[in-house]
C-alpha positions as a printed NumPy array, in Angstrom:
array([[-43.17 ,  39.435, -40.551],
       [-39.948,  40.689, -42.449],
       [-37.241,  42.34 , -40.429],
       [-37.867,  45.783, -41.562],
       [-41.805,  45.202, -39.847],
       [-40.706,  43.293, -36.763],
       [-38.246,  46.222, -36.24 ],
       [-40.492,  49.077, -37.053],
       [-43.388,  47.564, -35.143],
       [-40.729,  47.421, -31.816],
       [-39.776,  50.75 , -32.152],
       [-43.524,  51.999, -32.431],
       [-43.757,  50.561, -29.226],
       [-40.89 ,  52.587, -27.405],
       [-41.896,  55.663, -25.488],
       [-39.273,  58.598, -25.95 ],
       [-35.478,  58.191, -24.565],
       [-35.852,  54.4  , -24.71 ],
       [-32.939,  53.094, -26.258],
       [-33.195,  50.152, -28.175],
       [-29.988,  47.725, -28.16 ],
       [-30.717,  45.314, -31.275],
       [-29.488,  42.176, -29.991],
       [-27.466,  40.493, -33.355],
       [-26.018,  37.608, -31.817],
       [-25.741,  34.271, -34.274],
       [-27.262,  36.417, -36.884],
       [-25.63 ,  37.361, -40.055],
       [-24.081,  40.49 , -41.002],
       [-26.181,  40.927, -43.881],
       [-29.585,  41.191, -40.871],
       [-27.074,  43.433, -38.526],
       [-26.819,  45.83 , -42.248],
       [-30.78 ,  45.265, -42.977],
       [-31.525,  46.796, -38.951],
       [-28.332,  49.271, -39.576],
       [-29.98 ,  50.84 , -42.729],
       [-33.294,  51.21 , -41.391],
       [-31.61 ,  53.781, -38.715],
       [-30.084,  51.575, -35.774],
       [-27.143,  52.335, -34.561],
       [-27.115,  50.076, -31.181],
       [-26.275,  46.81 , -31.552],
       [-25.787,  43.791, -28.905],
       [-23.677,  40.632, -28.988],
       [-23.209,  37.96 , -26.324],
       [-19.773,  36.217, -27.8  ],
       [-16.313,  38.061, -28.359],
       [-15.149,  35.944, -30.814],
       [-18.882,  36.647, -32.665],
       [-18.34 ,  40.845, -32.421],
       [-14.775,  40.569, -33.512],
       [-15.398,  39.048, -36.526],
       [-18.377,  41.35 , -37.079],
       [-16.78 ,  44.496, -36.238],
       [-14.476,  44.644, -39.409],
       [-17.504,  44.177, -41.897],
       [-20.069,  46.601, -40.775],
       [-20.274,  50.626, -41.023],
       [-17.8  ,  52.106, -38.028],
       [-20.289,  54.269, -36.418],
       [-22.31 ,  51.476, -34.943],
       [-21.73 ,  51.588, -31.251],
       [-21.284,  47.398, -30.263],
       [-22.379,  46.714, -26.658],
       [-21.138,  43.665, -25.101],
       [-24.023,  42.075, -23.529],
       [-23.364,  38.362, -22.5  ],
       [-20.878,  37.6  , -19.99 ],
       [-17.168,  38.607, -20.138],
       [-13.971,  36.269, -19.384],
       [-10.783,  38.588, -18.357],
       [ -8.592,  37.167, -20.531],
       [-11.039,  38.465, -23.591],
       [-11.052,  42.015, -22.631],
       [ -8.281,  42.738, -24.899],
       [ -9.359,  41.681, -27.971],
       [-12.582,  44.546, -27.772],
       [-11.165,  47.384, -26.127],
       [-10.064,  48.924, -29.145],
       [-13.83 ,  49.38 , -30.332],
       [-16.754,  48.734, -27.878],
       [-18.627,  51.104, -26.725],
       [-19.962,  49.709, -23.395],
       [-19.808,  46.617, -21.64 ],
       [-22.741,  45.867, -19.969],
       [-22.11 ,  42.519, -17.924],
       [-19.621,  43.864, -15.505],
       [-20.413,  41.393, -12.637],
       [-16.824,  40.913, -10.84 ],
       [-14.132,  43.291,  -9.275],
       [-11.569,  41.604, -11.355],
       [-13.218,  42.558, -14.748],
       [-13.811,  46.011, -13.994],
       [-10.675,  46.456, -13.576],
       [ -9.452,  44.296, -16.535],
       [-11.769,  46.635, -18.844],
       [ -9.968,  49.347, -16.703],
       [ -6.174,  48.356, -17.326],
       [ -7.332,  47.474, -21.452],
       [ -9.15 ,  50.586, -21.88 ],
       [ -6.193,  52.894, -20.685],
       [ -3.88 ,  50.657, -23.587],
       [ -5.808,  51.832, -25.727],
       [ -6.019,  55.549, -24.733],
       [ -9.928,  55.444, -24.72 ],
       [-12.884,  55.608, -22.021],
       [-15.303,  52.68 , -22.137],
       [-18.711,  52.87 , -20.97 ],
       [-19.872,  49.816, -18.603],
       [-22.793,  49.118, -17.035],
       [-22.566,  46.944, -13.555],
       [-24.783,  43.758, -14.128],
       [-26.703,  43.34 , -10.782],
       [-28.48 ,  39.411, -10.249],
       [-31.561,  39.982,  -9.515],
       [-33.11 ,  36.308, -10.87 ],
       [-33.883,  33.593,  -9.044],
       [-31.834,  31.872, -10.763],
       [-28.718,  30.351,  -9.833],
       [-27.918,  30.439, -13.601],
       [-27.834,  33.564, -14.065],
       [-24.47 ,  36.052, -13.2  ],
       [-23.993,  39.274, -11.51 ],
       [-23.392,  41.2  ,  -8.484],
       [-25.206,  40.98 ,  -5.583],
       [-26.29 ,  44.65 ,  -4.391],
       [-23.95 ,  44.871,  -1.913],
       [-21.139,  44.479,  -4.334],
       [-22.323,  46.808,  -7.177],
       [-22.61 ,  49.516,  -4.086],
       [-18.808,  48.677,  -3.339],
       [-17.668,  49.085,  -6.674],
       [-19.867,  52.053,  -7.219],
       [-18.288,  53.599,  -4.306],
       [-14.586,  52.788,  -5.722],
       [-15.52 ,  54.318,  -8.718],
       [-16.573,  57.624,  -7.083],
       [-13.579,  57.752,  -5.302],
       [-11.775,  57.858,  -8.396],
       [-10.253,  54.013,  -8.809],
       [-11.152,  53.691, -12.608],
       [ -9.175,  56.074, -14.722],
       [-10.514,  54.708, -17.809],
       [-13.947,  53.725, -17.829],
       [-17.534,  55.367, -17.461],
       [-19.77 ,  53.389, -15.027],
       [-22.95 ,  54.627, -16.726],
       [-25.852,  52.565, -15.419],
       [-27.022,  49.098, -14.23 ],
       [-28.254,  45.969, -16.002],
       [-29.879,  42.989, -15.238],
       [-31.901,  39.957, -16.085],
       [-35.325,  38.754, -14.384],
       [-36.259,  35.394, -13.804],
       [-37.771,  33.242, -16.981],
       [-40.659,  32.605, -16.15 ],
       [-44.76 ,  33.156, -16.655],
       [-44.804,  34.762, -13.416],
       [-45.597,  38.583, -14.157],
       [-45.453,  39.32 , -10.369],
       [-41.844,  37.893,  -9.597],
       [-40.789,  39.605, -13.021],
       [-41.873,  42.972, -12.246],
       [-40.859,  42.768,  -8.525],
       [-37.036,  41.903,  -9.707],
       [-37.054,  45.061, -12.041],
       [-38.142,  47.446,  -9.065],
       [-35.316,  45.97 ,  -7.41 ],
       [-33.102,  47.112,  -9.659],
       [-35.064,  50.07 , -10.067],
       [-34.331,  50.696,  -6.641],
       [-30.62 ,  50.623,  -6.558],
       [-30.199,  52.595,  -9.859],
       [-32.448,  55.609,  -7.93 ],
       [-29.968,  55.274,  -4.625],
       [-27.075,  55.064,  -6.741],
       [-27.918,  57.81 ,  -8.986],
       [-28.276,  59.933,  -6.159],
       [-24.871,  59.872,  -5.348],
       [-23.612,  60.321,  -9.172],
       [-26.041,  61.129, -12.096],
       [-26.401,  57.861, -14.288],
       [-27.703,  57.613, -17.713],
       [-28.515,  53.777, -18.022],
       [-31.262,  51.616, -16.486],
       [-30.686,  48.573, -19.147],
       [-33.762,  46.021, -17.99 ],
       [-36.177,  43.959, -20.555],
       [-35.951,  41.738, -23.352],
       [-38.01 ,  40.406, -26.158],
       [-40.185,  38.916, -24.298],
       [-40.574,  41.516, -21.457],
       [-39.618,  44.626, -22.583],
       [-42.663,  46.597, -21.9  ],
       [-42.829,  45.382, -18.207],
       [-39.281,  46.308, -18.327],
       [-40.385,  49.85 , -19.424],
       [-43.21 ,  50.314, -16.997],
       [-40.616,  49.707, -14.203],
       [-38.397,  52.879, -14.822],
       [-36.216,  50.759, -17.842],
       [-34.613,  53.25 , -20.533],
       [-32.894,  50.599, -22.522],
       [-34.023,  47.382, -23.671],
       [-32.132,  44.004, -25.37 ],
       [-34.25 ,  43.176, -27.834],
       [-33.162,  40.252, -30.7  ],
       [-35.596,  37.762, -31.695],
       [-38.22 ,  40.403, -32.117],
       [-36.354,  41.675, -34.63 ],
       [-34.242,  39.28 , -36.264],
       [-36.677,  36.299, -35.694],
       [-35.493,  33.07 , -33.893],
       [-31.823,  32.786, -33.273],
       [-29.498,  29.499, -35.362],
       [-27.314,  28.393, -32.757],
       [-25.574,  25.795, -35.493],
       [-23.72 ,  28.114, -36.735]])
């Protein structure tokens, strides 16, 4: 299927207040423009050096999340323009994107990526320290960003079970946390298990192959 279907057909399949994050990474700006005209606005890279180059060529109302993980010595080179970061997984960065964010007289959104895969792969905060930094936010320690949901990545694998098991998890803490301060962002599913995701209490989803079709890491 084109891009115009693939998208159309994902977005037929998202119930109400499910955002979609179109996940452009090693795909040219012309497919990011393609998505962009058909009414996207959300888009998702995994590389600063890949946004920063984008960022200059597309329209300026497209709100870039940051969805792959974050060195602190890169912070500075998107704080000018992101919208949110969602793989906040360290003390350190948050307060990096903190310190950046105040430079440049804005608020960024972030989202505090929570491991809940198997995987030893795979980053993030345990619970206990997304609760921590949760609780330093509340008592006012970030000046300059919005902590406005969770994220996180299940295992990959076949197993349905495991899947949906790691997404209540996180399900979990976003329903404690949220109790405490109203968030807006449950960011959980991707291409290949974004209607699990969904079923779980997810209202945002990474999706990118779907869309753009398989990914050319050559370039």
């Amino acid at each position: 299927m084109s891009i115009q279907e693939n998208y159309n057909d994902i977005k037929s399949q998202l119930p109400s207040g499910v955002q979609l994050v179109a996940v452009s990474k090693t795909h040219p700006v012309s497919a990011i423009q393609e998505v962009y005209d058909l009414g996207q606005k959300v888009f998702g890279e995994n590389k600063v050096q890949e946004v920063t180059e984008k960022y200059p060529l597309l329209p300026k109302d497209i709100q870039w999340h940051l969805i792959g993980h974050l060195q602190t010595n890169k912070v500075k080179y998107i704080a000018g323009f992101i919208d949110t970061i969602q793989s906040v997984d360290s003390e350190k960065l948050i307060r990096e994107i903190d310190k950046e964010a105040g430079k440049n007289s804005r608020t960024i959104n972030v989202l505090l990526q929570v491991k809940i895969a198997a995987e030893e792969s795979k980053f993030g905060l345990e619970i206990s320290e997304a609760k921590d930094l949760f609780e330093q936010y509340l008592s006012g320690e970030f000046q300059n960003i919005k902590i406005t949901g969770l994220m996180g990545m299940a295992t990959f694998t076949e197993d349905q079970d495991q899947i949906k098991k790691e997404f209540l998890t996180l399900k979990n803490l976003f329903d404690e946390l949220n109790q405490l301060k109203k968030l807006e962002t449950l960011s959980m599913g991707m291409s290949d298990d974004f209607p699990l995701a969904i079923e779980c209490g997810a209202n945002s989803i990474r999706v990118g192959s779907a869309i753009f079709g398989k990914r050319d890491y050559s370039q």
